[in-house]
C-alpha positions in Angstrom: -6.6 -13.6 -4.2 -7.2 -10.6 -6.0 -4.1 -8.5 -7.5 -5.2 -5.4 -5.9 -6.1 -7.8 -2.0 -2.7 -9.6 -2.9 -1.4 -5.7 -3.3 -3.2 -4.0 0.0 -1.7 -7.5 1.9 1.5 -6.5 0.9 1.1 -2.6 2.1 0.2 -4.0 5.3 2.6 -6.2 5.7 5.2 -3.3 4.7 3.8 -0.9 7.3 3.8 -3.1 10.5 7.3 -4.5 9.6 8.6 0.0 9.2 6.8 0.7 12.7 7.9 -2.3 14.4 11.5 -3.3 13.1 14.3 -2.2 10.6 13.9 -3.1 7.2 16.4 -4.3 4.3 16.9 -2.0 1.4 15.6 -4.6 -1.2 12.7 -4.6 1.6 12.2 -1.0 1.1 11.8 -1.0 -2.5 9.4 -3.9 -2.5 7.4 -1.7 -1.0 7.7 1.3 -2.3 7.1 -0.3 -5.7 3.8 -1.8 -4.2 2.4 1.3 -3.0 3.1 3.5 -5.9 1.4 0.1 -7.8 -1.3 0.3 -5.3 -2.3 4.2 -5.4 -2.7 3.8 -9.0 -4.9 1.5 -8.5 -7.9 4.0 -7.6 -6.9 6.8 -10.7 -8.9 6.2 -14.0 -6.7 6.9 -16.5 -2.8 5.7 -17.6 -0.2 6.7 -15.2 1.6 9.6 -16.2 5.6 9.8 -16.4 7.1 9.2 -13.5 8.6 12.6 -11.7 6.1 14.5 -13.8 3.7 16.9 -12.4 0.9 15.0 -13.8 1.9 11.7 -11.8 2.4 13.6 -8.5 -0.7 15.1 -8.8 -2.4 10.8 -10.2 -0.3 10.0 -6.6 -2.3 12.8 -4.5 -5.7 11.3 -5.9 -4.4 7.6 -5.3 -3.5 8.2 -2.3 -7.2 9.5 -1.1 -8.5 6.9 -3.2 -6.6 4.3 -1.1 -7.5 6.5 2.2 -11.1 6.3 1.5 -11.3 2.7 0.4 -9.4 1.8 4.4 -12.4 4.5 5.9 -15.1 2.3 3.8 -13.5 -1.1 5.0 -12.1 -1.2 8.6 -12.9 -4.5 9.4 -10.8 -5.6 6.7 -8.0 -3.3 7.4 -8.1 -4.0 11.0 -8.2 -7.9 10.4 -5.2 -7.8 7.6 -2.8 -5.3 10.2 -3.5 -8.1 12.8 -2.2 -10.9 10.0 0.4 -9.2 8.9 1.5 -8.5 12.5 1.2 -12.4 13.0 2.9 -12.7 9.8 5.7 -10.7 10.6 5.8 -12.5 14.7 4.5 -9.5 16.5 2.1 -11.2 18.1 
């Protein structure tokens, strides 16, 4: 698997296990880490310092970028909520 599909797994994973149970702290940051990984994924150039205006604004862009990239693929998003949900034993 790809880092950024072994990435986008994770964010799914994440968000059916916040909307459908509690999670640990260390389970939060995971996460949080991954999808501050994963919005930096769709900006061109080096990540800016972190608290900076610059990286809030790199965040705003990834965060489209990651937006448009689920609106361009939702059979894939649709099919990797429904394994993380089996992942996670949501049915």
């Amino acid at each position: 698997m790809s880092p950024f599909l072994t990435m986008v797994t994770l964010y799914y994973l994440c968000d059916q296990a916040a909307a459908h149970r509690g999670m640990s702290p260390s389970e939060v940051a995971q996460c949080m880490a991954n999808y501050e990984a994963l919005k930096l994924e769709f900006i061109d150039e080096d990540p800016a310092r972190v608290g900076s205006v610059e990286r809030a604004a790199q965040n705003r862009l990834g965060y489209r970028g990651f937006k448009a990239w689920e609106a361009a693929n939702p059979v894939m998003v649709s099919e990797m909520r429904r394994r993380a949900r089996l992942q996670l034993g949501l049915g």
